[in-house]
N, C-alpha and C positions, 0 to 999 in steps of 0.2 A: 831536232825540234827547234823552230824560231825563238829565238828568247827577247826578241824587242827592246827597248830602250833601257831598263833597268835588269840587275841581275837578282836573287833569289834572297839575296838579303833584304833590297830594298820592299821586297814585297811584305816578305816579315815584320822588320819593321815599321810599316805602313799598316800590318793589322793590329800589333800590338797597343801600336799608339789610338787609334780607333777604340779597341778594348778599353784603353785606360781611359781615355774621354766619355766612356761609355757606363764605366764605374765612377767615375767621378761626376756625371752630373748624377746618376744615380746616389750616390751618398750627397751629393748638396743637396738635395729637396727633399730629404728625411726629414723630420723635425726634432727642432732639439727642447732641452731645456724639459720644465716640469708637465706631466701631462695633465689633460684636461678631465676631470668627471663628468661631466655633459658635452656634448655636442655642444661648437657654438656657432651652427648653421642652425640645427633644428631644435638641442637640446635635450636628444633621446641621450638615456647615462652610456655611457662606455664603460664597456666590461674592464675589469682589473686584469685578464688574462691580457685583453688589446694592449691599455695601457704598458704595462708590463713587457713586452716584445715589442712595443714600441713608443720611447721613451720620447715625451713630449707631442705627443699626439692631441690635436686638435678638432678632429672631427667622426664621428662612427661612421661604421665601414658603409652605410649606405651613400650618406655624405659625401665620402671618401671619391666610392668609386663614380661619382657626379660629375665631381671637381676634375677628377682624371679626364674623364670624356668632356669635361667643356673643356680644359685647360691644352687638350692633344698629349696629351704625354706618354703617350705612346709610340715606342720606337720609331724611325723611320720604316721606308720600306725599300732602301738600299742604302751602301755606302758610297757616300758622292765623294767624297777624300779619294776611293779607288778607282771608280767611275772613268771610261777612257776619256771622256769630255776633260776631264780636271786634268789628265794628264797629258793634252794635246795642249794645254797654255801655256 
């Protein structure tokens, strides 16, 4: 079997490092700090369960999941880091 430019490490890790950028922007855009009892988008209260699992929380989960979809913060839909393009420069 052809094994191309790098060997079996490099491919490791090239996914690990991926993973960890992948947890780390995921833990930056948690919120921190004290939560909110109201919404301060709409104002609807947030539950003490929400708050509570998520500590310094900002907005109810409708809110929430709004700001997701306008903001894109949803995964890609490939890794361009792995991508042959990136690795033909």
């Amino acid at each position: 079997m052809a094994k191309g430019f790098g060997d079996e490490d490099d491919v490791h890790e090239q996914i690990a490092s991926t993973i960890d950028d992948a947890v780390q922007r995921a833990r930056s855009a948690l919120p921190a700090g004290e939560s909110l009892t109201h919404c301060e988008e709409c104002g609807a209260v947030i539950p003490e369960a929400r708050r509570t699992a998520l500590p310094g929380v900002r907005l109810c989960v409708a809110c929430q999941e709004e700001h997701d979809r306008d903001t894109g913060s949803q995964p890609g839909a490939f890794n361009r880091r792995g991508s042959k393009d990136s690795q033909l420069r």
